[in-house]
Structure formats: C-alpha cells, structure tokens
mmCIF file of the N, C-alpha and C atoms, coordinates in Angstrom:
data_MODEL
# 
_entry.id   MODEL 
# 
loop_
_atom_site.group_PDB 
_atom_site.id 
_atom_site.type_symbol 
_atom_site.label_atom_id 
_atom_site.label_alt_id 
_atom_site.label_comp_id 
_atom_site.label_asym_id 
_atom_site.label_entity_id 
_atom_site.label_seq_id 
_atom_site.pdbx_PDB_ins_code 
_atom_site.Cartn_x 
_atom_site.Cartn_y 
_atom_site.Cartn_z 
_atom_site.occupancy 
_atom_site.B_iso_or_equiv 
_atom_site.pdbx_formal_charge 
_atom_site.auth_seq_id 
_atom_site.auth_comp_id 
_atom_site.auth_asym_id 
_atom_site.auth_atom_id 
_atom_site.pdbx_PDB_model_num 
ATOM 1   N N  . UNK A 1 1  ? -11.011 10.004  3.992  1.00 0.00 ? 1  UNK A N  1 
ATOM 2   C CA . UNK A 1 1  ? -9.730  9.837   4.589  1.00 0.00 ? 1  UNK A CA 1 
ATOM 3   C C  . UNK A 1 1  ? -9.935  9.163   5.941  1.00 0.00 ? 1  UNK A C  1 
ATOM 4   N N  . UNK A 1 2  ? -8.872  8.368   6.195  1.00 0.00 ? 2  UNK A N  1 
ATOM 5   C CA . UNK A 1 2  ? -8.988  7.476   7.571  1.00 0.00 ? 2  UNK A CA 1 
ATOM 6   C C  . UNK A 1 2  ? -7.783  7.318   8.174  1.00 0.00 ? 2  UNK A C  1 
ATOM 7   N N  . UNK A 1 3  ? -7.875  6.853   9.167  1.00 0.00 ? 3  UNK A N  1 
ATOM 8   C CA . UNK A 1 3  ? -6.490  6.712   9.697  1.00 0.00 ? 3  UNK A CA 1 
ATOM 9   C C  . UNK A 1 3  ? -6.873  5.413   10.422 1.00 0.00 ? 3  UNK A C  1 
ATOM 10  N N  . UNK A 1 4  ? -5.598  3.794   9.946  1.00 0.00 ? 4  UNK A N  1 
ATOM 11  C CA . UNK A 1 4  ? -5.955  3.196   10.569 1.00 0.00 ? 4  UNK A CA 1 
ATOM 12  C C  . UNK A 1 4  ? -4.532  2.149   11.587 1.00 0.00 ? 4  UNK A C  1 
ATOM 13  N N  . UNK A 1 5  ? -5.213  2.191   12.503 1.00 0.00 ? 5  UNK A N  1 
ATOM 14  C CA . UNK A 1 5  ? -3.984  1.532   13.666 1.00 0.00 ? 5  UNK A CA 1 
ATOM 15  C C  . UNK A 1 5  ? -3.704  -0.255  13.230 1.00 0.00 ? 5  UNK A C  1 
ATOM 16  N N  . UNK A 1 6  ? -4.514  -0.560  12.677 1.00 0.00 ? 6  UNK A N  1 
ATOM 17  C CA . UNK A 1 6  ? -4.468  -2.269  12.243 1.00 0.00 ? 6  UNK A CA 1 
ATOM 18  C C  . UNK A 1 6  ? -4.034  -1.891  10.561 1.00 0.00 ? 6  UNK A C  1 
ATOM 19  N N  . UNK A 1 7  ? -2.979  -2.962  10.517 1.00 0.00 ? 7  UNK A N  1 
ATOM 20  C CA . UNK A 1 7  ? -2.351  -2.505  9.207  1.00 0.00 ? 7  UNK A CA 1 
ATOM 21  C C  . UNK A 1 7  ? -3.214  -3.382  8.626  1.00 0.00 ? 7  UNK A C  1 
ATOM 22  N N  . UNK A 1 8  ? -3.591  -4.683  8.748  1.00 0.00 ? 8  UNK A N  1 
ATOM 23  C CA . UNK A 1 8  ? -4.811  -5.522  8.173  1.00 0.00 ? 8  UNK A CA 1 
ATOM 24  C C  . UNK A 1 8  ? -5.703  -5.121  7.225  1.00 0.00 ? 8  UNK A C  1 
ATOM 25  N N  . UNK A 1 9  ? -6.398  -4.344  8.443  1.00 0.00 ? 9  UNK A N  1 
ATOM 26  C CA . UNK A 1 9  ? -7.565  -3.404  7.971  1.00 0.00 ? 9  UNK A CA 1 
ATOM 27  C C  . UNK A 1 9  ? -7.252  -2.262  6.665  1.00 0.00 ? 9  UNK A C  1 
ATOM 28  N N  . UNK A 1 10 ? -5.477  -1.898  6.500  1.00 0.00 ? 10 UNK A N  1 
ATOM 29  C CA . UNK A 1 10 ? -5.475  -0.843  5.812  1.00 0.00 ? 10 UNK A CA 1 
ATOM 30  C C  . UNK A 1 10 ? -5.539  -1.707  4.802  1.00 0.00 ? 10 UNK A C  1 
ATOM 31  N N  . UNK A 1 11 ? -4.479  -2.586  4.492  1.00 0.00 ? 11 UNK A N  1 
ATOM 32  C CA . UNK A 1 11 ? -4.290  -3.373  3.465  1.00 0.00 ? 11 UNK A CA 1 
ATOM 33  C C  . UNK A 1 11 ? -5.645  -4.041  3.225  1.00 0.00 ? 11 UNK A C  1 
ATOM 34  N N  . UNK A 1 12 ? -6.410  -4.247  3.485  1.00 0.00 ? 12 UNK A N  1 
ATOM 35  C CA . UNK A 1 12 ? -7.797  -4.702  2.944  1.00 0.00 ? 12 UNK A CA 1 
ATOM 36  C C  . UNK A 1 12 ? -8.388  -3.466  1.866  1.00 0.00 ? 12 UNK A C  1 
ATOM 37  N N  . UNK A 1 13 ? -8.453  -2.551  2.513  1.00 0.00 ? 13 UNK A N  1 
ATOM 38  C CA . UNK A 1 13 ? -8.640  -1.088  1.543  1.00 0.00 ? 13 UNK A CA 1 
ATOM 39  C C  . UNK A 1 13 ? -8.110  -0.844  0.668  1.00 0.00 ? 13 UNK A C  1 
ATOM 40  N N  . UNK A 1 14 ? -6.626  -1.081  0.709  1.00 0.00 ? 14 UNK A N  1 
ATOM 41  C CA . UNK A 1 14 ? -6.027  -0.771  -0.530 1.00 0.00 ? 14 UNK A CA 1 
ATOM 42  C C  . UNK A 1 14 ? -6.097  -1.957  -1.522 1.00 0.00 ? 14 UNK A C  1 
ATOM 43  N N  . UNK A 1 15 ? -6.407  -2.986  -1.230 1.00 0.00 ? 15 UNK A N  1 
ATOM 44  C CA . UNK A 1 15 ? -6.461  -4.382  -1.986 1.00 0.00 ? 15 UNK A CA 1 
ATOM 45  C C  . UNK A 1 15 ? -7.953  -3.556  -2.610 1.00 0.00 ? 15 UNK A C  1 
ATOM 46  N N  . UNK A 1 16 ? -8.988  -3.833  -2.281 1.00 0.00 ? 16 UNK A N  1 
ATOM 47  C CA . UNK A 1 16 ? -9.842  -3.549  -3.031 1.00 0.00 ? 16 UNK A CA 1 
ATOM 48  C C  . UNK A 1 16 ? -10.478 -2.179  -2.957 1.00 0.00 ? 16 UNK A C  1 
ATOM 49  N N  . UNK A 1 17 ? -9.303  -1.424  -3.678 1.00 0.00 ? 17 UNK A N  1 
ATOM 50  C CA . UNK A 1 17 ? -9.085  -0.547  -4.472 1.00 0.00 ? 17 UNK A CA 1 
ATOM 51  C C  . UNK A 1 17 ? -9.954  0.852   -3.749 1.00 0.00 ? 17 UNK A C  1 
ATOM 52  N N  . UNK A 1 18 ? -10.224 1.011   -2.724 1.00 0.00 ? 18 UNK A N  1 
ATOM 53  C CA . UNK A 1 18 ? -11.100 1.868   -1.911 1.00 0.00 ? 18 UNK A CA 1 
ATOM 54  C C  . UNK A 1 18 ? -10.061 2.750   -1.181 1.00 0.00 ? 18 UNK A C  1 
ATOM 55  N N  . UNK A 1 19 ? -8.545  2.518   -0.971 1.00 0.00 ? 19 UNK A N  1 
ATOM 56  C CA . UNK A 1 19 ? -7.487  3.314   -0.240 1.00 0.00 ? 19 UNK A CA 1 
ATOM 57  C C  . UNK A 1 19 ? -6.114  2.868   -0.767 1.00 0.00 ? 19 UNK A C  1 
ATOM 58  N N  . UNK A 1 20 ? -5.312  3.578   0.000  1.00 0.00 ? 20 UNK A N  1 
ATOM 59  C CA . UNK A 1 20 ? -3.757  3.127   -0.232 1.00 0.00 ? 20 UNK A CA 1 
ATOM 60  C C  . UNK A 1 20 ? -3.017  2.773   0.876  1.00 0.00 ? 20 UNK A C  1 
ATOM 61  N N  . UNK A 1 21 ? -2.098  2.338   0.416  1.00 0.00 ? 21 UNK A N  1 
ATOM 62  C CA . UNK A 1 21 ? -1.227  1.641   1.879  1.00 0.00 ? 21 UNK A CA 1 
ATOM 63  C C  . UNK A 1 21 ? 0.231   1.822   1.252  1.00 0.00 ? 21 UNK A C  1 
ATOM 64  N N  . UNK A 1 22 ? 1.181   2.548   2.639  1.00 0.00 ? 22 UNK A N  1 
ATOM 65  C CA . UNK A 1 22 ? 2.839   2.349   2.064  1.00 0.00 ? 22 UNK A CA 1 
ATOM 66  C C  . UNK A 1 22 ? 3.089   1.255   1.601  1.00 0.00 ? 22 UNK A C  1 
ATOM 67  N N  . UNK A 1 23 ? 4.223   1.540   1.380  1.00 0.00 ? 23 UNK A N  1 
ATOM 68  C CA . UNK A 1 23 ? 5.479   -0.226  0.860  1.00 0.00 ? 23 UNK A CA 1 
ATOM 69  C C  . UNK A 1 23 ? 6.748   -0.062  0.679  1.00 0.00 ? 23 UNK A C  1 
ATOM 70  N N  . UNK A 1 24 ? 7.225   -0.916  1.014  1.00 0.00 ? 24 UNK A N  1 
ATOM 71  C CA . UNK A 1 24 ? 9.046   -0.495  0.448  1.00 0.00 ? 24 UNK A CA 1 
ATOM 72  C C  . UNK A 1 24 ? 8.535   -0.953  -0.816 1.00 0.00 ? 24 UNK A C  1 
ATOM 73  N N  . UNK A 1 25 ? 9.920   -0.251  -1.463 1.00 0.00 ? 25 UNK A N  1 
ATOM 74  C CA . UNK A 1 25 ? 10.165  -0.369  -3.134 1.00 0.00 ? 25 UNK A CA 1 
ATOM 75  C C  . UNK A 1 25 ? 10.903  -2.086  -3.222 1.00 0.00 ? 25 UNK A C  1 
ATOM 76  N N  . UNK A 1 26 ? 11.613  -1.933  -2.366 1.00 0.00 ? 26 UNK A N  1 
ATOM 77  C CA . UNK A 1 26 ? 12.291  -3.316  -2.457 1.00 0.00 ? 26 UNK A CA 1 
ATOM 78  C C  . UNK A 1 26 ? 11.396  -4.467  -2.625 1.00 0.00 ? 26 UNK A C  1 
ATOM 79  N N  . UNK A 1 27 ? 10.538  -4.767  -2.312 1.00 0.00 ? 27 UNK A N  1 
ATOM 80  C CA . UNK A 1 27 ? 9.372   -5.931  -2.229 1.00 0.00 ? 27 UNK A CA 1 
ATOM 81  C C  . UNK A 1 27 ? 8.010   -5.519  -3.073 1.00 0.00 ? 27 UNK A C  1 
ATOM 82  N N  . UNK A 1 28 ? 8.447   -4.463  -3.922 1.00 0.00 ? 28 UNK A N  1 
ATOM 83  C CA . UNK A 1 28 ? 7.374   -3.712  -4.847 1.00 0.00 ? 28 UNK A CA 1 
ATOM 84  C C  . UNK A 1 28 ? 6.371   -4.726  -5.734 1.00 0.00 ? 28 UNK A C  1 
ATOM 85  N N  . UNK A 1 29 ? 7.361   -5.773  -6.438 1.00 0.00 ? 29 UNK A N  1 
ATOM 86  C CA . UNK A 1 29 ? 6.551   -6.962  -6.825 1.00 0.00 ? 29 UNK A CA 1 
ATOM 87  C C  . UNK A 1 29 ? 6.037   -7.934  -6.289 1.00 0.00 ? 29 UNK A C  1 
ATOM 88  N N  . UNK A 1 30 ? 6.289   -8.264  -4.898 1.00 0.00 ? 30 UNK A N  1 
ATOM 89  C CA . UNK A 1 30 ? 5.822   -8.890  -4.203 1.00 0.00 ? 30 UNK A CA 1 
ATOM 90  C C  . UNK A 1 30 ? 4.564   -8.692  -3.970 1.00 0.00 ? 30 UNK A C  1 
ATOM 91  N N  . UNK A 1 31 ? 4.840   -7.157  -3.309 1.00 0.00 ? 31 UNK A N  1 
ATOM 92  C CA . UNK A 1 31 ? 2.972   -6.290  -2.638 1.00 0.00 ? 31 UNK A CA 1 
ATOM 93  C C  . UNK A 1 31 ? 2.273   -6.270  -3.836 1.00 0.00 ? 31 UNK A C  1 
ATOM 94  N N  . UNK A 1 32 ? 2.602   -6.426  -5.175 1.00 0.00 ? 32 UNK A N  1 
ATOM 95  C CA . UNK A 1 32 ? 1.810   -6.436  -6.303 1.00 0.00 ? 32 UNK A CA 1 
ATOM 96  C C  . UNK A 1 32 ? 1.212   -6.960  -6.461 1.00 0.00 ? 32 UNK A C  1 
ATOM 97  N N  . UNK A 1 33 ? 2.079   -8.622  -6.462 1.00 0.00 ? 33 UNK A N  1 
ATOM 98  C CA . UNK A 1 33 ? 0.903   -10.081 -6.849 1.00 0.00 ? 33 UNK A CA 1 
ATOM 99  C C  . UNK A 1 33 ? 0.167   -10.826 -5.450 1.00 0.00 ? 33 UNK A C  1 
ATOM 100 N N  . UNK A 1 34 ? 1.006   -10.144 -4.288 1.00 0.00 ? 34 UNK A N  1 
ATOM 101 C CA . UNK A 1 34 ? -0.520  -10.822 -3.211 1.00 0.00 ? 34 UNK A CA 1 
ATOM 102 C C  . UNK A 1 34 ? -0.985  -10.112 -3.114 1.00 0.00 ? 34 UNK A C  1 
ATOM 103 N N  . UNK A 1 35 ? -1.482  -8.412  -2.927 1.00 0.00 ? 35 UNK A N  1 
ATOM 104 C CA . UNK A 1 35 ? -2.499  -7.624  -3.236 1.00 0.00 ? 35 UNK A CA 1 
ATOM 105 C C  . UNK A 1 35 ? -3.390  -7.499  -4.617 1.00 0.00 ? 35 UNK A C  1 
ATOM 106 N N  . UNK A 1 36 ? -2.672  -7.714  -5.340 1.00 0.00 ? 36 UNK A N  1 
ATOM 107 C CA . UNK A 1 36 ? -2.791  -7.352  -6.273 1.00 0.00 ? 36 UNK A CA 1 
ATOM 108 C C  . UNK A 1 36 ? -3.314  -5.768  -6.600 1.00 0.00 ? 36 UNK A C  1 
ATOM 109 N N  . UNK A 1 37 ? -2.474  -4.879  -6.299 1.00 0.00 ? 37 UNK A N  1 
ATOM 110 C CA . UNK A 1 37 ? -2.723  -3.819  -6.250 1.00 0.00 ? 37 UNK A CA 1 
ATOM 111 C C  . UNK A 1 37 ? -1.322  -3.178  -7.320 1.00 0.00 ? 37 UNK A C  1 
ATOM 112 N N  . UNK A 1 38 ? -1.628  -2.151  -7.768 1.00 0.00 ? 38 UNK A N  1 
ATOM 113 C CA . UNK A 1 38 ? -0.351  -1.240  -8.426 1.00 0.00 ? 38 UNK A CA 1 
ATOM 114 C C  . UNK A 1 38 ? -0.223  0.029   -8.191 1.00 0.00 ? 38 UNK A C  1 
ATOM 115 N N  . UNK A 1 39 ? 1.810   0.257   -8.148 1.00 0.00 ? 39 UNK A N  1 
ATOM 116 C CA . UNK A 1 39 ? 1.946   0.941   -7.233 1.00 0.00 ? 39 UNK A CA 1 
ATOM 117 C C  . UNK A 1 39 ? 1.645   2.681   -7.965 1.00 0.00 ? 39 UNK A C  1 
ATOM 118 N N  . UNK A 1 40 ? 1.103   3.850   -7.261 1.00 0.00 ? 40 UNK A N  1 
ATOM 119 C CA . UNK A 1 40 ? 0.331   4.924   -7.985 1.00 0.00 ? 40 UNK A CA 1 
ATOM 120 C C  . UNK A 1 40 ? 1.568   6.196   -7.683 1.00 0.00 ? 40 UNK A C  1 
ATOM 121 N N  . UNK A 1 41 ? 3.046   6.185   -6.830 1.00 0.00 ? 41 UNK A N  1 
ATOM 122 C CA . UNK A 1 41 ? 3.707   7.119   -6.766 1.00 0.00 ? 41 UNK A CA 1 
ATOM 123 C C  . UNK A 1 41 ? 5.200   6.806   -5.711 1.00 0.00 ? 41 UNK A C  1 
ATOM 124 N N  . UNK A 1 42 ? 6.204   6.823   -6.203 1.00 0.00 ? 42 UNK A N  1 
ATOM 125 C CA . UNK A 1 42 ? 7.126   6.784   -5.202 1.00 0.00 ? 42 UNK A CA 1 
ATOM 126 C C  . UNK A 1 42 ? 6.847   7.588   -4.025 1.00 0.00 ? 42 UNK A C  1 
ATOM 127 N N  . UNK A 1 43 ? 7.334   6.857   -2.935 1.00 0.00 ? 43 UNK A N  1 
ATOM 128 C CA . UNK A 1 43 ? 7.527   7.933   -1.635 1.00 0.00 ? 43 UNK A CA 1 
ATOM 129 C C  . UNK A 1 43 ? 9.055   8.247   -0.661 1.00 0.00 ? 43 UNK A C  1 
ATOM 130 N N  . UNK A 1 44 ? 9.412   9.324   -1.183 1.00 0.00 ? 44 UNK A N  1 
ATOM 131 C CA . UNK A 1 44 ? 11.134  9.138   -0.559 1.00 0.00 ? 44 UNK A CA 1 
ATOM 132 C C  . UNK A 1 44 ? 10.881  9.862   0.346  1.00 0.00 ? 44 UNK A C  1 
ATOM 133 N N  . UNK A 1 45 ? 11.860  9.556   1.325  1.00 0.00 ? 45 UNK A N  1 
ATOM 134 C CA . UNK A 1 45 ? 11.702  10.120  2.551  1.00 0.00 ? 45 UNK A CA 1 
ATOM 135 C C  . UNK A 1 45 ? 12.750  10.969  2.399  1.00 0.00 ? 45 UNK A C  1 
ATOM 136 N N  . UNK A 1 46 ? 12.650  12.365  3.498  1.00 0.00 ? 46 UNK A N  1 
ATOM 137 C CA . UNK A 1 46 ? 13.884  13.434  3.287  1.00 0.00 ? 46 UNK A CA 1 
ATOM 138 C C  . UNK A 1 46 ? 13.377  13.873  2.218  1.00 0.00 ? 46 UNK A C  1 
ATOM 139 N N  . UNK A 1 47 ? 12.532  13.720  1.142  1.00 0.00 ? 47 UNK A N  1 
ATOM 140 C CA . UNK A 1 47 ? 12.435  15.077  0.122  1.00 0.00 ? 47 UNK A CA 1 
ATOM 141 C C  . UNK A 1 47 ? 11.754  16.244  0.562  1.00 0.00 ? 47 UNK A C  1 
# 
C-alpha cells in the first residue's frame, strides 16, 4: 500500500497493473483505452 501525492506516478501503477487509481464513471471508457486498464468496482460516495 502507498500513498501517492503525484497523480502521474499513481496512474503509472495502475496502468501496469501493480495498483489502482480513482475515476469518474463518466469518462470510464476513456480511462480504459489510454490506460488500458479495467475498471475492478464502483465507488459511490455517501454510501
């Protein structure tokens, strides 16, 4: 587990497949095909 202040750096992790990174749902296919990553759980806020 990590915690990181450069979102760069997170999104590098979660691209190759070593961590995860939020996302809106709205742009869900977007973060798909330039990461190429898939998404593993909704996250709602307020639940």
């Amino acid at each position: 587990m990590g915690e990181f202040k450069d979102s760069a750096l997170m999104k590098a992790f979660g691209q190759a497949g070593t961590g995860v990174f939020p996302g809106p749902s709205a742009i869900e296919k977007e973060i798909r095909e330039h990461y190429r990553t898939v998404p593993h759980w909704p996250c709602r806020l307020g639940d």
